[in-house]
mmJSON file of the N, C-alpha and C atoms, coordinates in Angstrom:
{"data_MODEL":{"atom_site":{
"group_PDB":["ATOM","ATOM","ATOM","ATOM","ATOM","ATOM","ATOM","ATOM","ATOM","ATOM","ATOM","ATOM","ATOM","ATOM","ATOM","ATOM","ATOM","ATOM","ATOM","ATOM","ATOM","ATOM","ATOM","ATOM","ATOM","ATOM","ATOM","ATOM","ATOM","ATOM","ATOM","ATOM","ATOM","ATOM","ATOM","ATOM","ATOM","ATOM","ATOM","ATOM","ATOM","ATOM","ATOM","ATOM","ATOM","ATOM","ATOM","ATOM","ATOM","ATOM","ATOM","ATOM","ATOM","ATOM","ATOM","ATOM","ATOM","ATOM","ATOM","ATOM","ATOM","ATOM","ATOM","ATOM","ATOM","ATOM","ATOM","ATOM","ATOM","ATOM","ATOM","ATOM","ATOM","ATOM","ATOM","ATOM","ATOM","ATOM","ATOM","ATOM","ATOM","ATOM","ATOM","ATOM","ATOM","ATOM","ATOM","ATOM","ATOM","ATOM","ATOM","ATOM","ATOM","ATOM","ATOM","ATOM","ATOM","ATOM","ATOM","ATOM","ATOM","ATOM","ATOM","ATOM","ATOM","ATOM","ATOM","ATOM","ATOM","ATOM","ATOM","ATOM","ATOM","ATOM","ATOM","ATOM","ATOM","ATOM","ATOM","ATOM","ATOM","ATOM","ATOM","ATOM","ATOM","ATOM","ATOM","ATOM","ATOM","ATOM","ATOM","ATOM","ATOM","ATOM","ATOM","ATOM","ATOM","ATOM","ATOM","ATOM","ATOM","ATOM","ATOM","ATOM","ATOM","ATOM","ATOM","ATOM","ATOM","ATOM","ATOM","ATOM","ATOM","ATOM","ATOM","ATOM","ATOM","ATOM","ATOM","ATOM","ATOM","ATOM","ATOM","ATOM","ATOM","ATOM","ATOM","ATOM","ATOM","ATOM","ATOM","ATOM","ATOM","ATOM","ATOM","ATOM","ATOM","ATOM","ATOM","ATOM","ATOM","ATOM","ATOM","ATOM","ATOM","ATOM","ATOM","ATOM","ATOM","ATOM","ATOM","ATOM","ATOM","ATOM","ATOM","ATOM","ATOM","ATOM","ATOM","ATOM","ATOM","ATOM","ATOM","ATOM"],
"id":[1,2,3,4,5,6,7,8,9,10,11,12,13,14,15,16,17,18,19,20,21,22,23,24,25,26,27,28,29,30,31,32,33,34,35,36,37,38,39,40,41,42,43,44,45,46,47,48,49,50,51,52,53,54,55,56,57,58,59,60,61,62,63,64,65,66,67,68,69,70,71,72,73,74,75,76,77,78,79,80,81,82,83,84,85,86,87,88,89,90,91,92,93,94,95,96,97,98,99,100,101,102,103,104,105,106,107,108,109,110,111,112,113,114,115,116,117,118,119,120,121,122,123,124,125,126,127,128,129,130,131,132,133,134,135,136,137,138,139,140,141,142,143,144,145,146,147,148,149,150,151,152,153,154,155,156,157,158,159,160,161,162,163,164,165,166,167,168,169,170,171,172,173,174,175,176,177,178,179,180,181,182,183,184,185,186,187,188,189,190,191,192,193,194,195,196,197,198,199,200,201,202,203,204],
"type_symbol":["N","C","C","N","C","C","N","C","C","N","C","C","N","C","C","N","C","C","N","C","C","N","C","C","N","C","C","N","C","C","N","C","C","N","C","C","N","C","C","N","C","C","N","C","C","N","C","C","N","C","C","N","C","C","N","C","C","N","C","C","N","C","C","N","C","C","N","C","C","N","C","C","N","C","C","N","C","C","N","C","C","N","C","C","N","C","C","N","C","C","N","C","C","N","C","C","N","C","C","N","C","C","N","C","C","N","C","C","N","C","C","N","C","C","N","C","C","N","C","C","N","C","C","N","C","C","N","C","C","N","C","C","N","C","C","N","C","C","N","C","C","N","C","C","N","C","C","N","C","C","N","C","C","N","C","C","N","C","C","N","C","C","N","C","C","N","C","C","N","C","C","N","C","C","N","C","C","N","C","C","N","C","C","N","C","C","N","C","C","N","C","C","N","C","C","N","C","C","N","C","C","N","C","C"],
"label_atom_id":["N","CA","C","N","CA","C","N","CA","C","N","CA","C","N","CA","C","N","CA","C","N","CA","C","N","CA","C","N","CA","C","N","CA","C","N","CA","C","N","CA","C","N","CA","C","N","CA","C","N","CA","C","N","CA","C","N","CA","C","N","CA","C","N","CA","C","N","CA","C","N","CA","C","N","CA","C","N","CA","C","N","CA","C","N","CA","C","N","CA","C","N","CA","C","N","CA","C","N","CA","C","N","CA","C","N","CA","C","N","CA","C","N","CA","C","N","CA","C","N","CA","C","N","CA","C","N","CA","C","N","CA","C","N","CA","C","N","CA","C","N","CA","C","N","CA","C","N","CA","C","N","CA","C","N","CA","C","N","CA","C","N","CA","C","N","CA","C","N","CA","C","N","CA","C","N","CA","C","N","CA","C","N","CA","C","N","CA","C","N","CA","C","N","CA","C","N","CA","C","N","CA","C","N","CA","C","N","CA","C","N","CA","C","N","CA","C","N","CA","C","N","CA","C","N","CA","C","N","CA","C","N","CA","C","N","CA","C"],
"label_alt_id":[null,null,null,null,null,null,null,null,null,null,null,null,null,null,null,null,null,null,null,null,null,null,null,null,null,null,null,null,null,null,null,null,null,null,null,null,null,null,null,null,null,null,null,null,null,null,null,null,null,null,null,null,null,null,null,null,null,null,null,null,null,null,null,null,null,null,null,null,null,null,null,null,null,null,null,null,null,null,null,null,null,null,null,null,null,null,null,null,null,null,null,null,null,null,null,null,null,null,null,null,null,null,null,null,null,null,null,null,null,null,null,null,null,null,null,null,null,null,null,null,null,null,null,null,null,null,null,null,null,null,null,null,null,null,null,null,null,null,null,null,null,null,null,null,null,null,null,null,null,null,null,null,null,null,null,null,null,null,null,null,null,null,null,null,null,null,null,null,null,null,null,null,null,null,null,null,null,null,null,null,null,null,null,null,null,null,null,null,null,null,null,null,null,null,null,null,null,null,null,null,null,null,null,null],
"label_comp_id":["UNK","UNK","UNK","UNK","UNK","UNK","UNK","UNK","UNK","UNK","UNK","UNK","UNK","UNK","UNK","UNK","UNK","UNK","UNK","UNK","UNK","UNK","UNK","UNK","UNK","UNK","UNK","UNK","UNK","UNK","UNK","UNK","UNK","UNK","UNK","UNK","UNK","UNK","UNK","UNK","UNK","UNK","UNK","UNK","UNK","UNK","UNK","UNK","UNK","UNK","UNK","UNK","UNK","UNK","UNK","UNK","UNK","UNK","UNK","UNK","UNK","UNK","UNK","UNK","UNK","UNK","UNK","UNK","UNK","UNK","UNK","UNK","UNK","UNK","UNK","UNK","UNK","UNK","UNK","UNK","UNK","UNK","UNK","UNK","UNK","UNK","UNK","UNK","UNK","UNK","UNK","UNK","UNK","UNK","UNK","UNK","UNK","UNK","UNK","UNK","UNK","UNK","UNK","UNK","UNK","UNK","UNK","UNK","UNK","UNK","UNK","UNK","UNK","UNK","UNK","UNK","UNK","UNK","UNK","UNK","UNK","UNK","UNK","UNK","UNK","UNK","UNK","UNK","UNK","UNK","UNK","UNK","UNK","UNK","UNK","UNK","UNK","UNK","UNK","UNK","UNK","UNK","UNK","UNK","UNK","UNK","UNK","UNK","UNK","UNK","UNK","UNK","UNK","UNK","UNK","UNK","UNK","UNK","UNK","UNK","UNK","UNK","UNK","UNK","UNK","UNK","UNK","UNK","UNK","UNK","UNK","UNK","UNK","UNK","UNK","UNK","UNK","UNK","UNK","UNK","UNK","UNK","UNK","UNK","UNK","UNK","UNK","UNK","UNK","UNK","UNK","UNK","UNK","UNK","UNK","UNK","UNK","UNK","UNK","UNK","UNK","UNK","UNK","UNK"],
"label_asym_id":["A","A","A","A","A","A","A","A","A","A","A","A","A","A","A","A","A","A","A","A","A","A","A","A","A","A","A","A","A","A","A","A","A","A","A","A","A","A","A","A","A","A","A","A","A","A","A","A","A","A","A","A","A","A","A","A","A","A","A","A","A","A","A","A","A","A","A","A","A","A","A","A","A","A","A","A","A","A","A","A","A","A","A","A","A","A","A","A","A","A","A","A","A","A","A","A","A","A","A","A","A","A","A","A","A","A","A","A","A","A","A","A","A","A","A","A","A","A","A","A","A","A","A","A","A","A","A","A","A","A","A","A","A","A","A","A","A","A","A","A","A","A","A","A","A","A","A","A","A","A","A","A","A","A","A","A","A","A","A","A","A","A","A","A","A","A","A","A","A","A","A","A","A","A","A","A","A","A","A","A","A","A","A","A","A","A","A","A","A","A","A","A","A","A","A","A","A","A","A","A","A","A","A","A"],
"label_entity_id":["1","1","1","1","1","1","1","1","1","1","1","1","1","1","1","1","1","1","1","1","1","1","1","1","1","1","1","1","1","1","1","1","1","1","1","1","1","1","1","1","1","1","1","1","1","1","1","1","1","1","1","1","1","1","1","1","1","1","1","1","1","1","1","1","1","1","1","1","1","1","1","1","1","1","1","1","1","1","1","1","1","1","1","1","1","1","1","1","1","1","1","1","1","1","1","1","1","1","1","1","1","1","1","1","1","1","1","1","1","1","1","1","1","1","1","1","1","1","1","1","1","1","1","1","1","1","1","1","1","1","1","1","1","1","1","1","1","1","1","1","1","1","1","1","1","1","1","1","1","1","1","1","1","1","1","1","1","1","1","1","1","1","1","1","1","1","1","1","1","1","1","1","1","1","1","1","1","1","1","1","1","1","1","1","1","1","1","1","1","1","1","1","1","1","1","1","1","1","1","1","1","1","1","1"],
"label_seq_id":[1,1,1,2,2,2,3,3,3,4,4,4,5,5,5,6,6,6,7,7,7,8,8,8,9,9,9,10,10,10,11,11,11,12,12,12,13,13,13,14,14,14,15,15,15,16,16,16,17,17,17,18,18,18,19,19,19,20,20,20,21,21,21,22,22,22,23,23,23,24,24,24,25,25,25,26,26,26,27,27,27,28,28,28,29,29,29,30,30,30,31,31,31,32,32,32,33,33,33,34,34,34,35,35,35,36,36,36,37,37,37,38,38,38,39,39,39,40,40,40,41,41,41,42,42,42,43,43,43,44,44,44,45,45,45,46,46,46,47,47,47,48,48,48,49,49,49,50,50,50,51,51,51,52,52,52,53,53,53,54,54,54,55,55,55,56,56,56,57,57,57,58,58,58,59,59,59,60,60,60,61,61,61,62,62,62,63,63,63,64,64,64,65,65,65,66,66,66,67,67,67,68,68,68],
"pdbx_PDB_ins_code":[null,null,null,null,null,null,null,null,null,null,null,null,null,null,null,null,null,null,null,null,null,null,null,null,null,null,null,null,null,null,null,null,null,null,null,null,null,null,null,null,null,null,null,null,null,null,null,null,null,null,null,null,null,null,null,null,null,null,null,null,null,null,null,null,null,null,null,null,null,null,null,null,null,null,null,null,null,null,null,null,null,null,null,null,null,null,null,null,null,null,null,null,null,null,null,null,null,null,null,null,null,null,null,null,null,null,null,null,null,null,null,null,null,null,null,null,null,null,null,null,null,null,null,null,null,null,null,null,null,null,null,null,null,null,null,null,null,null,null,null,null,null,null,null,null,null,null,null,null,null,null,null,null,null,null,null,null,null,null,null,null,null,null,null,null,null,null,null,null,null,null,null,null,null,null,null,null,null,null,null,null,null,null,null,null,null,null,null,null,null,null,null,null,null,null,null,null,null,null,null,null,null,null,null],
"Cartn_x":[87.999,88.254,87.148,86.721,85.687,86.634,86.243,86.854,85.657,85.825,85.068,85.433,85.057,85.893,84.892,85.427,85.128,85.449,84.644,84.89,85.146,85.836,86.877,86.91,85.885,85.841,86.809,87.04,87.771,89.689,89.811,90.838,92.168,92.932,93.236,94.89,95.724,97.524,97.791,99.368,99.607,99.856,99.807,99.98,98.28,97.043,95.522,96.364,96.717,96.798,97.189,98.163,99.121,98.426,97.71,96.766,95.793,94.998,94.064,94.512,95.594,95.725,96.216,96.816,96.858,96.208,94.741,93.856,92.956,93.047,92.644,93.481,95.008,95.583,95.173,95.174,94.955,93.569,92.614,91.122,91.606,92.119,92.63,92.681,92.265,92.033,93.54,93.224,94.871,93.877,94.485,93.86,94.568,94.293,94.873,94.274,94.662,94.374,94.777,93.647,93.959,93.727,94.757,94.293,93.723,94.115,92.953,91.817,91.351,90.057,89.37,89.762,89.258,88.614,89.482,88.553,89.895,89.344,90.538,89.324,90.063,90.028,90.454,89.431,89.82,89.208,90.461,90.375,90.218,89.304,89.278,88.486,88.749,87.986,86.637,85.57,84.393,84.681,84.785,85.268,85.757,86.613,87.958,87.21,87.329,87.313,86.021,85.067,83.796,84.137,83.508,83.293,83.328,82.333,82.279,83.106,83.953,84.981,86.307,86.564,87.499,86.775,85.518,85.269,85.255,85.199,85.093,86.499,87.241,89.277,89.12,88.938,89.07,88.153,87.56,86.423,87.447,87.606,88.688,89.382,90.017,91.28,90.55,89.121,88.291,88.187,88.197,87.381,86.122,85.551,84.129,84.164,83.4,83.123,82.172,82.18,80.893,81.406,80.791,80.62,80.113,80.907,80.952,79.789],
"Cartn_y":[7.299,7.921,8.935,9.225,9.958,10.681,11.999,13.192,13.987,13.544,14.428,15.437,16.544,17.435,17.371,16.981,16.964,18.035,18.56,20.32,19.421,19.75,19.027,20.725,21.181,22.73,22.294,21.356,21.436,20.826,20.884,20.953,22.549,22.547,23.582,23.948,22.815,22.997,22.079,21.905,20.94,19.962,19.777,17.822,17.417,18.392,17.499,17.451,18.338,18.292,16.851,16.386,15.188,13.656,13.963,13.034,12.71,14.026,13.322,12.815,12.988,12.906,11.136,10.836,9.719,8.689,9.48,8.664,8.18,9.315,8.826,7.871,7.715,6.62,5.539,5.673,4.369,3.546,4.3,3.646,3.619,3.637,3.079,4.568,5.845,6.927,7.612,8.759,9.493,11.141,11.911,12.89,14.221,15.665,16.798,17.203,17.483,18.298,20.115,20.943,22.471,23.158,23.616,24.229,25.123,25.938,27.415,27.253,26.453,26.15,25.228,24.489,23.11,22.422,21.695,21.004,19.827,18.936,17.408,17.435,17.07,16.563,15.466,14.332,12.87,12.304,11.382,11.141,9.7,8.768,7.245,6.423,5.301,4.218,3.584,4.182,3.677,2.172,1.597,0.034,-0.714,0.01,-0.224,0.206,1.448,1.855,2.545,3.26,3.457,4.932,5.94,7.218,6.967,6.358,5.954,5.466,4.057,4.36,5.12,6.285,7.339,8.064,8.565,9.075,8.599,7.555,6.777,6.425,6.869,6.753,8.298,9.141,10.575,11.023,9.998,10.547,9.786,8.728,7.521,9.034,9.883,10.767,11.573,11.844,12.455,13.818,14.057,14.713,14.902,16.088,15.989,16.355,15.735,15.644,15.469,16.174,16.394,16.663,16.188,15.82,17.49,18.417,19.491,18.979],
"Cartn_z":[41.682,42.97,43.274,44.445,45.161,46.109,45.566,46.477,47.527,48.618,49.962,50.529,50.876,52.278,53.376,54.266,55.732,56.281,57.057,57.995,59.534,60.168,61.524,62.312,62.864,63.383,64.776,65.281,66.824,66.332,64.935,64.574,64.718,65.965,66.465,66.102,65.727,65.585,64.761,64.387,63.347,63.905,64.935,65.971,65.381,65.038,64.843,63.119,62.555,61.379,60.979,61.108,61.451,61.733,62.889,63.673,62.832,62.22,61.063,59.672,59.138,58.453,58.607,59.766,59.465,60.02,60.238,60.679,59.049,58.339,57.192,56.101,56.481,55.692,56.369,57.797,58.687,57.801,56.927,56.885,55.385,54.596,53.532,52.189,52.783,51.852,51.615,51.237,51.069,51.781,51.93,52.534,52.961,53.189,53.428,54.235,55.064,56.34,56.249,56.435,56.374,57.814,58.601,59.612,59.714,58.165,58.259,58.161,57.321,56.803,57.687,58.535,59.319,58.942,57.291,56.685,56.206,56.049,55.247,54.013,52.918,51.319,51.294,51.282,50.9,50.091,49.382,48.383,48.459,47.882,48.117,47.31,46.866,45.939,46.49,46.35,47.273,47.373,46.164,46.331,46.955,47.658,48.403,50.075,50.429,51.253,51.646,52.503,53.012,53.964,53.135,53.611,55.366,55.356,57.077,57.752,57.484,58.135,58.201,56.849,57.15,58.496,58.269,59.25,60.616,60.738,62.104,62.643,61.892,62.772,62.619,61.76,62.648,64.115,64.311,65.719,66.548,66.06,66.933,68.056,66.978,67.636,68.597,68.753,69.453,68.918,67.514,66.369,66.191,65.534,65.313,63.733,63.327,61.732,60.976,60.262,59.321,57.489,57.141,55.243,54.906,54.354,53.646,52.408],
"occupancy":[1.0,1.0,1.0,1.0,1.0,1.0,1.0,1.0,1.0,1.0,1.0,1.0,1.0,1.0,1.0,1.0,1.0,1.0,1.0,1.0,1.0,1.0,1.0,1.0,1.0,1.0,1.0,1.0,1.0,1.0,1.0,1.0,1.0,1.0,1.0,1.0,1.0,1.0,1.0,1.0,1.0,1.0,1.0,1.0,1.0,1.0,1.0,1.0,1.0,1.0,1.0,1.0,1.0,1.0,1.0,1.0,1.0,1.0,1.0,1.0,1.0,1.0,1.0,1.0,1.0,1.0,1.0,1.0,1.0,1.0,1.0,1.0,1.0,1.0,1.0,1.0,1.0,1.0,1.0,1.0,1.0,1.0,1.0,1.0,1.0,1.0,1.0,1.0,1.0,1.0,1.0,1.0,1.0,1.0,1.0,1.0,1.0,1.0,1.0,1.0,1.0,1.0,1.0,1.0,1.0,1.0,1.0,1.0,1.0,1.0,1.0,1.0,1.0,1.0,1.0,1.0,1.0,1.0,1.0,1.0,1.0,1.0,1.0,1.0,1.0,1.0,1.0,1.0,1.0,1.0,1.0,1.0,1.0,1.0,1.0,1.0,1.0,1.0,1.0,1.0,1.0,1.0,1.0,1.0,1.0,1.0,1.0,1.0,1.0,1.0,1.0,1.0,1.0,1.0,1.0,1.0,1.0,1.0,1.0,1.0,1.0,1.0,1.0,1.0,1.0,1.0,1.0,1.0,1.0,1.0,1.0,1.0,1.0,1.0,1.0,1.0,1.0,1.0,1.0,1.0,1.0,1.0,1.0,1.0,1.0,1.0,1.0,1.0,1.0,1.0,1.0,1.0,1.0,1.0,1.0,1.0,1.0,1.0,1.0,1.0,1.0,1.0,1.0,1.0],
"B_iso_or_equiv":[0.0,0.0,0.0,0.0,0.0,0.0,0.0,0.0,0.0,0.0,0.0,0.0,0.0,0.0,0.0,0.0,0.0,0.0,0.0,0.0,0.0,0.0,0.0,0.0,0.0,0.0,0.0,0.0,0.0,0.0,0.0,0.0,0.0,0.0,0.0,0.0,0.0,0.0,0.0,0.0,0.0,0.0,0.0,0.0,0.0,0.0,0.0,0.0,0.0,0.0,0.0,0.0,0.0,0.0,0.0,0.0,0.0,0.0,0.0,0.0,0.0,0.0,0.0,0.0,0.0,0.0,0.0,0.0,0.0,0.0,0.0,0.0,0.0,0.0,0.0,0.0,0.0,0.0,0.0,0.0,0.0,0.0,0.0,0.0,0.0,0.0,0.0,0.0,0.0,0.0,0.0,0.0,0.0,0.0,0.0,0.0,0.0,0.0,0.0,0.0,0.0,0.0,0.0,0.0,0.0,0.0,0.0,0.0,0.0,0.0,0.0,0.0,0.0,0.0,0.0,0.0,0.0,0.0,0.0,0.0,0.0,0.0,0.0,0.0,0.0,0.0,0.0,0.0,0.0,0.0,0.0,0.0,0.0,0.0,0.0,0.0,0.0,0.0,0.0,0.0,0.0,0.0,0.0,0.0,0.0,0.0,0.0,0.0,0.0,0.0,0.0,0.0,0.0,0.0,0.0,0.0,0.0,0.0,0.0,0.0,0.0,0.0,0.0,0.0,0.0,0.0,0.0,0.0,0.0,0.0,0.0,0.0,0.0,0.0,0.0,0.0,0.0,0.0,0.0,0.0,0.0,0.0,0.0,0.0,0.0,0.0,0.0,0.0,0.0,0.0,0.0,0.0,0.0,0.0,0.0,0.0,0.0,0.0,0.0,0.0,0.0,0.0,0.0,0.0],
"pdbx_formal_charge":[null,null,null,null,null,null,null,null,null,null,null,null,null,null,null,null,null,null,null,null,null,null,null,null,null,null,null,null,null,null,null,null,null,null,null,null,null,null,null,null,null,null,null,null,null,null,null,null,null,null,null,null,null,null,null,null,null,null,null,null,null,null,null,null,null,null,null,null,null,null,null,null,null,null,null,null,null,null,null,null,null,null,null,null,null,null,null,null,null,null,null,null,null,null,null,null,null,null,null,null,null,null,null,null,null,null,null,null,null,null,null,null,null,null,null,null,null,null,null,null,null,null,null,null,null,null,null,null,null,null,null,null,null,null,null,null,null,null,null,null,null,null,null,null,null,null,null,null,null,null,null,null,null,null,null,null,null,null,null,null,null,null,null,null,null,null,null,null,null,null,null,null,null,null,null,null,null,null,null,null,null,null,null,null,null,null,null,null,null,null,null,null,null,null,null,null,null,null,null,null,null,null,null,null],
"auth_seq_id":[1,1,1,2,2,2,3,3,3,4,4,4,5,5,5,6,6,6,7,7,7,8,8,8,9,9,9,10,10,10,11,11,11,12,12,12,13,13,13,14,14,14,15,15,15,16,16,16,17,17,17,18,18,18,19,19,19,20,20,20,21,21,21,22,22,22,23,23,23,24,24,24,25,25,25,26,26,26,27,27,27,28,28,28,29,29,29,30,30,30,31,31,31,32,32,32,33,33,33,34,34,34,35,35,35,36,36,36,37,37,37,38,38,38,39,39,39,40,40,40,41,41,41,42,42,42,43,43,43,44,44,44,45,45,45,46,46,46,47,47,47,48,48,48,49,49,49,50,50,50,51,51,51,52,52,52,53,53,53,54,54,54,55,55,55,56,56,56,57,57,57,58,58,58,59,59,59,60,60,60,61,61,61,62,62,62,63,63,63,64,64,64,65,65,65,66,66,66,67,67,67,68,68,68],
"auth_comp_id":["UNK","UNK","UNK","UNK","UNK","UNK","UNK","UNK","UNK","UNK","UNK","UNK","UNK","UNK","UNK","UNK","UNK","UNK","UNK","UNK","UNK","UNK","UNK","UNK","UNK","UNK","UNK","UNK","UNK","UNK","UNK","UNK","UNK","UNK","UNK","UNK","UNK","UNK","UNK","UNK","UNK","UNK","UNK","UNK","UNK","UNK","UNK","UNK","UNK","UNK","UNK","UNK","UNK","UNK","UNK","UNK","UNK","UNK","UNK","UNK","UNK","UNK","UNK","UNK","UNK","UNK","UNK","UNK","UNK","UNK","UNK","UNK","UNK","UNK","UNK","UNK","UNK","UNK","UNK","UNK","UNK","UNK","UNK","UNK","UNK","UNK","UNK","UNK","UNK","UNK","UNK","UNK","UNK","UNK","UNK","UNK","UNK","UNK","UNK","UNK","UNK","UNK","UNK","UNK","UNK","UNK","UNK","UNK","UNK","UNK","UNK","UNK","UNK","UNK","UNK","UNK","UNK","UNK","UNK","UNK","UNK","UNK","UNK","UNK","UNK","UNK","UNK","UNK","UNK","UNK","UNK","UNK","UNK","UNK","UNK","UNK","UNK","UNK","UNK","UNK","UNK","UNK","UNK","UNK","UNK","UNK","UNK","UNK","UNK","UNK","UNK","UNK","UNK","UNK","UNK","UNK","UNK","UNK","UNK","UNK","UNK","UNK","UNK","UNK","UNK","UNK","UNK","UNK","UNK","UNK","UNK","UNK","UNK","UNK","UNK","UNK","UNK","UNK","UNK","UNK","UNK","UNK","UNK","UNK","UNK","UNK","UNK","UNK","UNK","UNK","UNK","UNK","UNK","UNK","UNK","UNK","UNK","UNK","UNK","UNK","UNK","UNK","UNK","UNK"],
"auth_asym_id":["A","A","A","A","A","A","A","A","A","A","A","A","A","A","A","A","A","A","A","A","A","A","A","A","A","A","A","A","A","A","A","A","A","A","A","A","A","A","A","A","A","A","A","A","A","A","A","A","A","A","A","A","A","A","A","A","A","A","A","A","A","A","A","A","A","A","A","A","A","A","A","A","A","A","A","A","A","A","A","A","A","A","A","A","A","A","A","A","A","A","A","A","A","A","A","A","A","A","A","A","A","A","A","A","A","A","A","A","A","A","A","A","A","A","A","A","A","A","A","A","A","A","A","A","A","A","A","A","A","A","A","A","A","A","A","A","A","A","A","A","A","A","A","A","A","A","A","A","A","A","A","A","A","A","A","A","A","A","A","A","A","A","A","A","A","A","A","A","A","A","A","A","A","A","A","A","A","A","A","A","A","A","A","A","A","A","A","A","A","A","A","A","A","A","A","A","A","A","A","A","A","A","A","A"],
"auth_atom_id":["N","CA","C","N","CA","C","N","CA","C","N","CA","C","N","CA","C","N","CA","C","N","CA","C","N","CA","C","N","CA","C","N","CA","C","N","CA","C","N","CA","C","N","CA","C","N","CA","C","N","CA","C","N","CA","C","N","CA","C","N","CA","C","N","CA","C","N","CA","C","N","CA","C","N","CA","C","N","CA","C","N","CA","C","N","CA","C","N","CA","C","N","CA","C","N","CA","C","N","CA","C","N","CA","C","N","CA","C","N","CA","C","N","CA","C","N","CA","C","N","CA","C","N","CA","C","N","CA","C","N","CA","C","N","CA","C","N","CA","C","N","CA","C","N","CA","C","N","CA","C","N","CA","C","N","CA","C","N","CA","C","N","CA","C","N","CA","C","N","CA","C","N","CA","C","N","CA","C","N","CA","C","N","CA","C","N","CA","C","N","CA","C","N","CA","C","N","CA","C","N","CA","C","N","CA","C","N","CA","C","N","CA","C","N","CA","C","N","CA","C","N","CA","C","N","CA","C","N","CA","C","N","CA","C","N","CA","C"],
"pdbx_PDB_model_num":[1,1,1,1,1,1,1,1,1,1,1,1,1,1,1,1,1,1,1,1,1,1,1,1,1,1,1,1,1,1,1,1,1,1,1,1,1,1,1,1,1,1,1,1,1,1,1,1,1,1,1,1,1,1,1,1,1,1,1,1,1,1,1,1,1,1,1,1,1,1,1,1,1,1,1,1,1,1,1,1,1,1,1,1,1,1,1,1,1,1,1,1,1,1,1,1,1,1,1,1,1,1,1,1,1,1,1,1,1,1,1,1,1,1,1,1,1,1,1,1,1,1,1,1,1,1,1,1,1,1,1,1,1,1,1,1,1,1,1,1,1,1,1,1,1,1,1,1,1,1,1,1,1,1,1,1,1,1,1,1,1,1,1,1,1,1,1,1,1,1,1,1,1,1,1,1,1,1,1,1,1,1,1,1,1,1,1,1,1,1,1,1,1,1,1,1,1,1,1,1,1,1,1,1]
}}}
């Protein structure tokens, strides 16, 4: 497993908290969403699944994101 944190700065209440979080099960990862911090911790099998497209269903939600 490969653990990332993504910084999500336009992440503002717990409805984005929610939203990203299951934008990152949607792409096959497991993941935490922090509103204080405006950052998700995901966790995923490069094998399996592709940094890029977790990131590409959190923009889906109209997110901005960047690799900590």
């Amino acid at each position: 497993m490969t653990e990332v944190v993504l910084k999500i700065p336009n992440m503002s209440c717990g409805h984005c908290v929610m939203r990203i979080e299951k934008a990152i099960k949607s792409a096959g990862a497991d993941g935490r969403a922090d509103l204080e911090t405006k950052t998700a911790v995901v966790d995923f099998d490069p094998g399996k699944t592709r940094l890029e497209d977790v990131i590409k269903a959190i923009k889906k939600y109209g997110y901005e994101v960047e690799v900590v």
